[in-house]
N, C-alpha and C positions, 0 to 999 in steps of 0.2 A: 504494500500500500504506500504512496506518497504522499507523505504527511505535511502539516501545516506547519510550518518555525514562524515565531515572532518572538518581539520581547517585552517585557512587563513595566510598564513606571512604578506600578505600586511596590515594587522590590530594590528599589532606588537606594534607600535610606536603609534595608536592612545588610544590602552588599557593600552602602560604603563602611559601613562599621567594621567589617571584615576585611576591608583590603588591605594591606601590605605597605608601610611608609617609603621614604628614601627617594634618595635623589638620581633623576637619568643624569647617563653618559652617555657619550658619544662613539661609535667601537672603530675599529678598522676600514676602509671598503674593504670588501670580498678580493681576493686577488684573481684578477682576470676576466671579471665577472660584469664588469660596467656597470655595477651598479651602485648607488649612493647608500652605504649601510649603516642605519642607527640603532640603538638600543637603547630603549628611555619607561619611564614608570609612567604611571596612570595616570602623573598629573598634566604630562607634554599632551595639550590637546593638538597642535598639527598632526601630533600622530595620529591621535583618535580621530581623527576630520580621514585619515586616509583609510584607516579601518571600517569608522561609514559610508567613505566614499564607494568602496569595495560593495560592501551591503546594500547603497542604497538600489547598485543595478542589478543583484542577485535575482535570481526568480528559484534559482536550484542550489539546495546545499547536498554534501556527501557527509555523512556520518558513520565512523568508524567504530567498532566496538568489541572487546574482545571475549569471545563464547569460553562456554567452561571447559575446552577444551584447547583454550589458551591460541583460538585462531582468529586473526585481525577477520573483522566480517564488514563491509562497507553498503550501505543502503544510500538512495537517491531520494533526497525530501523537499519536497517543494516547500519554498521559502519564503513566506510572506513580510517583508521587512516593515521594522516600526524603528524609533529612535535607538540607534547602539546605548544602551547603559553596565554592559558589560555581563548582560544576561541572551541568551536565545533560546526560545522556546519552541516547542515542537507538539502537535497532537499525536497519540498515539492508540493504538489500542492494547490494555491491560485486560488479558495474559496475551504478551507476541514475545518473538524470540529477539527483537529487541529489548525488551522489558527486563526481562532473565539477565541479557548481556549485563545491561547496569547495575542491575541488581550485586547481581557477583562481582563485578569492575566497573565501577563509578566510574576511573579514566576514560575519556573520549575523545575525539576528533572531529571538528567541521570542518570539513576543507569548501571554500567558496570560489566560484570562478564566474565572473564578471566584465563585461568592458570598462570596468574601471580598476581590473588584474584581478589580482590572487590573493586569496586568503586563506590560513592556517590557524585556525581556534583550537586549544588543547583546552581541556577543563577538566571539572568535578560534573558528573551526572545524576539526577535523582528523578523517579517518578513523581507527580503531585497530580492529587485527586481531590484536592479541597474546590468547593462546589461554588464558592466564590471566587476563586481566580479563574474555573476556566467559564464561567458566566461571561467574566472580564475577555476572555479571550478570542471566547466563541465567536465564529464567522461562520456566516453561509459556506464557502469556500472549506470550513470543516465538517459542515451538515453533508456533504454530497460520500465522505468516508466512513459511516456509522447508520448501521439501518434506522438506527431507532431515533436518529437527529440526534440533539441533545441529553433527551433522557438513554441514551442507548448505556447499559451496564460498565461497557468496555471503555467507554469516554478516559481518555487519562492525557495528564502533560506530562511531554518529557521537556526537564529543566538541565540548561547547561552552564553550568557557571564559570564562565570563561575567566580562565588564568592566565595564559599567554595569547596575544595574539601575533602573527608575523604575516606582511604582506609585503605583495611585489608589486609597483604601478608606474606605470607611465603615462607623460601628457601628449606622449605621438600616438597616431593611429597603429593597431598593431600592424599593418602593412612596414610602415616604415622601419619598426623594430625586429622584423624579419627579415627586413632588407637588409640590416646592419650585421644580425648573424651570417645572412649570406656571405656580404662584400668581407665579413671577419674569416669565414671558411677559408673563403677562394687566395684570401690573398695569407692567411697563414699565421693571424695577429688575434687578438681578442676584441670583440665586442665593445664601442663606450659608449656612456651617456646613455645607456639603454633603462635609465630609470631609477626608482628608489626601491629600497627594500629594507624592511628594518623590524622589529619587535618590539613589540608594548608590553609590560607585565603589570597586569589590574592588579 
């Protein structure tokens, strides 16, 4: 089933209590790699502007999970974007063998791919079935994956509370950034100026 992601406001104030203090820096570039590489904490918002940036043109994320049998499982969930606050939400149906997966291993993965690049979400996973927040969340757009609409038994959120984020973006068209790898192949040099890339830690 492809499921619903969004993300919550009303979870604003209880994640910032939780997040992690300290101050960004700035790391290396990558070598060889042309691209402009940072590393910075939750409070550098350009970064967070580039992590929504990513988000705002998603329609589809990938979720990664790992089964009791300790094998990466990756599903395809359609993504409805709301404000990044450092939450993503997902509808789900409880019991699926997504469910199980977090269950046993919180850890997970969103990987996003966007015309406004790439994104790499790691987090903490948890089911939530409180009947107030998915009221808050419910869309027509989740009514069409559950027989019974909203009262259907199976109704549940899957919550990601994203820890790292890392993205790759560029202001050229990707034509042009393909050109670059080419003209880097043929003539035998690396790639530049093919963009930014960098990590945020909420």
């Amino acid at each position: 089933m492809w499921n619903v992601g969004m993300s919550a406001r009303r979870h604003r104030t209880a994640r910032a209590r939780r997040r992690r203090g300290g101050t960004g820096r700035t790391g290396p570039p990558e070598r060889g790699a042309g691209l402009r590489r940072t590393v910075r904490s939750m409070t550098d918002t350009n970064e967070l502007a580039h992590v929504a940036e990513v988000l705002d043109g998603a329609r589809i994320a990938i979720l990664t999970t790992q089964s009791a049998r300790s094998h990466l499982v990756s599903r395809p969930l359609a993504l409805v974007q709301r404000d990044f606050d450092g939450s993503v939400w997902f509808f789900t149906q409880d019991p699926s063998p997504k469910v199980d997966d977090v269950r046993s291993h919180p850890q997970v993965n969103v990987a996003v791919d966007s015309k406004g690049g790439y994104l790499s979400l790691s987090g903490k996973a948890e089911i939530v079935k409180d009947p107030a927040t998915i009221d808050e969340l419910w869309t027509a757009s989740a009514e069409a994956w559950f027989d019974q609409g909203r009262q259907d038994p199976t109704v549940a959120l899957l919550h990601v509370d994203v820890e790292t984020a890392e993205y790759w973006t560029s202001d050229e068209p990707r034509a042009v950034t393909l050109l670059k790898y080419a003209k880097a192949a043929v003539t035998g040099g690396h790639p530049k100026n093919v963009g930014d890339n960098g990590t945020v830690a909420l």
